[in-house]
N, C-alpha and C positions, 0 to 999 in steps of 0.2 A: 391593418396589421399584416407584419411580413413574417409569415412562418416555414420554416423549414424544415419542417417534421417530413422526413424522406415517405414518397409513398411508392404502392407495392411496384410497378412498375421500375420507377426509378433504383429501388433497392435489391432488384434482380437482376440487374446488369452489376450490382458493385461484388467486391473481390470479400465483402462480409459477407454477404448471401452465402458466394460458395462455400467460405469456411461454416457457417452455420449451418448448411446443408450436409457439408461433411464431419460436421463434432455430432450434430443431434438428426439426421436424417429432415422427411418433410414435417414433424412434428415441429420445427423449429419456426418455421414460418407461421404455424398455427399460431405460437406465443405474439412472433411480433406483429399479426397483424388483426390480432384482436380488436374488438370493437370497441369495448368500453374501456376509455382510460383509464388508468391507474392512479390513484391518487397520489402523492409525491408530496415529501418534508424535504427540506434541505438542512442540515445544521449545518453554520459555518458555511458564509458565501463569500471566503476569498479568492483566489486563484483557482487554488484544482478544487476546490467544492463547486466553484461554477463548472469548470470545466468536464467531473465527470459526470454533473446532471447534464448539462447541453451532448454528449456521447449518448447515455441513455435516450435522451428526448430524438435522438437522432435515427432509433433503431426502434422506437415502441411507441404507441398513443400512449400519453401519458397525461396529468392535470396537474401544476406545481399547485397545490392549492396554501402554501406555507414556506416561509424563508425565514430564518434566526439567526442573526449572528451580534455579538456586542460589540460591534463596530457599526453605528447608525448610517456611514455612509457606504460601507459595504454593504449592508443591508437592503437598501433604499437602492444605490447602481446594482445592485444583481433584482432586485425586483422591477425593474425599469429593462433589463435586459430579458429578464424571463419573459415577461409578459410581448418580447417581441419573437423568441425564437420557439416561444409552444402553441399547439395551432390553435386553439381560442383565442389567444391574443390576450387572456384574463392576465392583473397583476396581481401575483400571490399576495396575501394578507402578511407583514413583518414583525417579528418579535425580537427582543432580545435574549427571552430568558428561553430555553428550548423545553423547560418541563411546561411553560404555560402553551407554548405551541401545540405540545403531545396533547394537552387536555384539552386546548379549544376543537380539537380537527382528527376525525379519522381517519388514518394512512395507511395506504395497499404496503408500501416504500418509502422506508427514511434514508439519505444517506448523510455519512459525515464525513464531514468535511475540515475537522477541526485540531489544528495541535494534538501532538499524541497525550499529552497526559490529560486531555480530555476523552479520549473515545472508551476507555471501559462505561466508566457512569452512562455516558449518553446513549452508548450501544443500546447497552442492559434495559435502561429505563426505555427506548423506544421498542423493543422486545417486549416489554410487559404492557406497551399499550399496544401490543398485534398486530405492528407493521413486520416484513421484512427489511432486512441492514444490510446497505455496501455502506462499509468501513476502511478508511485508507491505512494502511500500513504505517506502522506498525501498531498493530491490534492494541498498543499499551505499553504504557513506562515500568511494570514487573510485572512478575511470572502471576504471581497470583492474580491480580486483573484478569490475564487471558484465561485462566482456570473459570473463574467466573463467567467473562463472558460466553468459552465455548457451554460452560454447564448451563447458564440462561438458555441460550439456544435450542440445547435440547431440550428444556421443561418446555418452553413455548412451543416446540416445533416449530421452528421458526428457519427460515434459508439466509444465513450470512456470508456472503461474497467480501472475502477483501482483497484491497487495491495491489492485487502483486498481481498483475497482469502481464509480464513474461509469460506465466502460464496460457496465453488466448495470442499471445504476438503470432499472426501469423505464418513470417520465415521461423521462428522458431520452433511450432507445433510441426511445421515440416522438417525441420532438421531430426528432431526427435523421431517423425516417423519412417524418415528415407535413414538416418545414421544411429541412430542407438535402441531403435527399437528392433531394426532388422540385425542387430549386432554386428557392422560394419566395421566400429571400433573396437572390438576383439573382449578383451578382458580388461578393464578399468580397474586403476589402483591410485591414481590420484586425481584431484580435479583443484583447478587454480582460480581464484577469485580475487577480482582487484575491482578499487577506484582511486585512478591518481587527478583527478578534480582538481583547484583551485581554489575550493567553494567554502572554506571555512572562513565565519565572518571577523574580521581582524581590527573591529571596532573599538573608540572607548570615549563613548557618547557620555558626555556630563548628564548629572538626574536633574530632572524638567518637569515643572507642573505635567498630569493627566488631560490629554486634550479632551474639552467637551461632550465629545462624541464617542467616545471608547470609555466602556465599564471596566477600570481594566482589573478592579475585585474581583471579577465574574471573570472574565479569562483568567485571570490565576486561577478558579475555580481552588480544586483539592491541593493545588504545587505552591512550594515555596514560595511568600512572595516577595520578592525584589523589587526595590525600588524601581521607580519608572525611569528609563532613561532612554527609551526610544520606541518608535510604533513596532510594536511586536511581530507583525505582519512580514509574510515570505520569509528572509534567512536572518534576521533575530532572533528567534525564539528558538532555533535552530541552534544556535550557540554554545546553550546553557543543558546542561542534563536534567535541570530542576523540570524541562517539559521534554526532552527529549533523550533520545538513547544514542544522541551524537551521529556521527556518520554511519557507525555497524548499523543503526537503527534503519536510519535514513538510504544507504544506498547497499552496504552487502547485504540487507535484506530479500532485495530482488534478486541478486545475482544468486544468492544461495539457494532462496524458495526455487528459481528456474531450475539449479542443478537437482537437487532432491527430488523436482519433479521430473526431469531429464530421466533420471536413475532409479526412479522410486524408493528414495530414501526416506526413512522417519526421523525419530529422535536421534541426534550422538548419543555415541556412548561414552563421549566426555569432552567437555570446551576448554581448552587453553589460551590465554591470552596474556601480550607486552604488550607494552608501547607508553603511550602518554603525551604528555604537550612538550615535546623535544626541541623545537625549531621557529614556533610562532608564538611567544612567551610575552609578546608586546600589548596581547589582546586582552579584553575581559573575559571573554569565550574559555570555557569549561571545557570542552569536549576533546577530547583525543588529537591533536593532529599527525603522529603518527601510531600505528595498531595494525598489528598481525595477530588474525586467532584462528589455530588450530579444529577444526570440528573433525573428530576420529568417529570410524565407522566399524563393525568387524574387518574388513576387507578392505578399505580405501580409508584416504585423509579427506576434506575438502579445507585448504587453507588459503583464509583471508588474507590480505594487503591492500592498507589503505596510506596514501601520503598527500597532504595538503599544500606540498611543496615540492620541489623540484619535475627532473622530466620523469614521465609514464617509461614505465618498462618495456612495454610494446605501445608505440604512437598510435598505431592503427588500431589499438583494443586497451582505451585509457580506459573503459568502467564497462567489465566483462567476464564472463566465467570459459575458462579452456577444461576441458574433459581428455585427460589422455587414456588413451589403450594401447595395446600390443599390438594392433592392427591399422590404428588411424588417431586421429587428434579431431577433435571438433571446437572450433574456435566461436566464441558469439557473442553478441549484444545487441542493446536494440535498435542496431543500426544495420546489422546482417551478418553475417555466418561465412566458414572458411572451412571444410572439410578438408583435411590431409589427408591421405592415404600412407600407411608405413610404403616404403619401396617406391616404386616407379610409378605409381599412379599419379594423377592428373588432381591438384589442390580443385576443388568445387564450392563457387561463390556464391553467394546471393547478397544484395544488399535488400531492403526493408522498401515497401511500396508503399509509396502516399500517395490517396487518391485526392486528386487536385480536381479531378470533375465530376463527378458525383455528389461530391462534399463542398462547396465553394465557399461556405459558411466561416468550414476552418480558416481559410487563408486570411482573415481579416480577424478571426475572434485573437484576443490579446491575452499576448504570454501565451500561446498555446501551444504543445510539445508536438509538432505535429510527427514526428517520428512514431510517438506512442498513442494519438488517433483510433488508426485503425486496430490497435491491441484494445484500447479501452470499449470502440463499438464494439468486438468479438464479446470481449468480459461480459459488457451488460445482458446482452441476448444469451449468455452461459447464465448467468443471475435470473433472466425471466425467465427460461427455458427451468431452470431447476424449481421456482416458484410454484410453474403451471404443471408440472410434473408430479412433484413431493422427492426431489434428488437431489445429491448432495453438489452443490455446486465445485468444478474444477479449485478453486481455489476459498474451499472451504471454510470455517472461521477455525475448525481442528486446524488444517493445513499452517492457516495465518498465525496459528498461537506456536506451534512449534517453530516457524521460521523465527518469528517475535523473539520469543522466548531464547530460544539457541542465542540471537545477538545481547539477550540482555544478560545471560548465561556468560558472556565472551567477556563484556563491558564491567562484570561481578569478579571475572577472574584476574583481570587485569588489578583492577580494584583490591582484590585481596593478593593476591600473587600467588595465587594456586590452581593448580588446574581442577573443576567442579564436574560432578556427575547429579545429575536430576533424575529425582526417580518421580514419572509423573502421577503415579498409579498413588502414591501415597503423598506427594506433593510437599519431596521434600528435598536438600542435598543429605545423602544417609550417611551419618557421623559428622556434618559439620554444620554444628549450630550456629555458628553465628553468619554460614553462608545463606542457611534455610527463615534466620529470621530477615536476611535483605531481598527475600523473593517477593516480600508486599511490605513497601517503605510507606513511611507516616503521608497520612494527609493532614492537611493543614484545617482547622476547625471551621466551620461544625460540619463539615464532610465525612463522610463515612467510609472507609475502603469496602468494596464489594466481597461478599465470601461464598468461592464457590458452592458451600455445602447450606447457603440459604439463598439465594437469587428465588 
């Protein structure tokens, strides 16, 4: 068997060490290079469920001792894959169903990997069998889900990392620390967030018997279900709102979570949002293709722009957040950074490092973003590190519910055509009922929606 699991030598010369040396001191290396593996569930092993367990396996001893997904031959290739990139060589045991997995096997770590209108249940329910959760963004299809899930967290004492991993991108932890921690950019009163993509699916696939091998009852799980009319997998399911929160969900998630953390900002103090399907009306696709939302601060705006059509507003920062001040502009994504200085000073660049020799793994793993690599290695070792500690991981599952939350806040506003204010303390929009009763929509039977106030 050929395993890759980096060992400590090797992992000392890579450009993660030093960042891990400089977020958590030499404490950090104690986590990763722990002796006893970590036991490990995966829900959901398509793409990025492979992908951010093979980051993990990359930076810790770990054991996949479990894989779930109701796609049989996803399932069956990612347990064929595991079993070659974790250094036993072991192949996880496969299920479909993820509560039967939780109860046959104890796990140090679950992570999920699965459609958003999956991850509240699966979180929660992995939380109650005493694993810690990396969870991919966005934490949940409404507001109440994430309520739940951060409140599980805290009854478990439990560490949940989710996948907004800007926060760990290396060039961007240092832009933050050379330009807006040391207040370079002066006084900030706006900040600009876009994705001008392509990437809205513009399909209209006839309905087709359910292939074989895909439950696709059980991926519906709690959401609406729609007739079958194509494999649901990668940008399908993407489409539809009944699993997703469309692109706010999907992409100004990271760009907002990275400014809030840039800025250390919390909640708006109120989301605005247009737009709608203006341009690409030929599709079955539900989601937005175009949307601007407002998120107001005391002091500053940060406003969205997203378009599935035409050109980017700046080429060189098609899906990106800009932060202006009175003193300088900090431009970024996760491709690299553009520091302006107001006046005569000299624009300061960086672009985004991939380590192509230390990691050789990635250059052949499929579909792999290698851009966001070394952000996902940083993430995981923040996730173990806050584990072996008892600390709140960078990118919190609080942190994740309010980025969440704010985009589906945006998606509600658009929706009713008003601008909404959340009051989180009482978990409600104050004075508008019928905004307060779409913060946790129906599920579909016999599923139960989660309530914060009994997890």
């Amino acid at each position: 068997m050929h395993s890759f699991y980096i060992n400590r030598r090797r992992f000392l010369k890579t450009g993660a060490a030093s960042l891990a040396m400089s977020m958590f001191g030499p404490s950090a290396l104690e986590s990763v290079f722990q002796t006893q593996p970590r036991r490990v569930g995966l829900i959901g092993s398509g793409w990025y469920g492979k992908s951010d367990l093979f980051r993990l396996i990359q930076v810790t001893p770990v054991e996949v001792v479990a894989v779930c997904d109701v796609d049989k031959n996803h399932v069956e290739g990612a347990a064929d894959l595991i079993s070659k990139r974790q250094k036993s060589g072991n192949r996880p045991r496969t299920y479909e169903n993820y509560q039967t997995m939780l109860a046959n096997h104890e796990f140090d770590i679950v992570l999920i990997g699965t459609p958003d209108h999956w991850h509240a249940l699966q979180c929660i329910d992995a939380l109650k069998a005493g694993a810690h959760v990396f969870v991919q963004k966005p934490i949940s299809v409404d507001v109440q889900e994430g309520e739940a899930m951060l409140a599980a967290a805290r009854k478990y004492n439990k560490v949940v990392q989710v996948g907004t991993q800007r926060r760990s991108t290396p060039h961007l932890v240092e832009a933050k620390k050379k330009f807006v921690d040391t207040g370079m950019l002066g006084d900030v009163a706006h900040v600009e967030l876009c994705c001008y993509y392509h990437m809205r699916n513009r399909a209209n696939p006839d309905v087709k018997p359910v292939p074989d091998f895909l439950n696709y009852d059980l991926w519906t799980g709690p959401a609406p279900l729609r007739p079958y009319d194509n494999l649901p997998h990668r940008g399908w399911w993407r489409a539809f709102m009944e699993y997703s929160n469309g692109i706010m969900g999907d992409m100004c998630i990271h760009m907002y979570d990275a400014a809030r953390w840039m800025l250390d900002k919390g909640w708006p103090n109120k989301v605005t949002s247009t737009g709608g399907i203006l341009v690409q009306t030929e599709s079955k696709s539900n989601t937005p293709d175009t949307q601007t939302a407002i998120f107001e601060y005391d002091d500053m705006n940060m406003v969205w722009q997203h378009r599935t059509w035409g050109r980017a507003a700046d080429p060189d920062y098609p899906w990106a957040f800009k932060i202006y001040g009175d003193q300088g502009t900090l431009e970024a994504s996760v491709r690299g950074f553009d520091f302006i200085p107001q006046g005569d000073g000299e624009t300061i660049h960086q672009d985004v490092e991939i380590d192509r020799t230390n990691f050789p793994e990635d250059l052949t793993e499929d579909s792999i973003e290698l851009f966001a690599a070394p952000a996902m290695r940083a993430h995981m070792m923040d996730f173990i590190h806050a584990i072996d500690h008892g600390t709140r991981p960078v990118a919190d599952i609080e942190e994740g519910h309010i980025s969440t939350a704010s985009c589906i806040l945006a998606n509600m506003s658009l929706e009713l055509g008003r601008p909404l204010v959340y009051d989180p303390v009482t978990r409600t929009v104050p004075g508008d009922a019928e905004a307060t009763e779409k913060l946790a929509r129906a599920y579909r039977n016999p599923y139960q929606h989660p309530d914060p106030s009994k997890v």
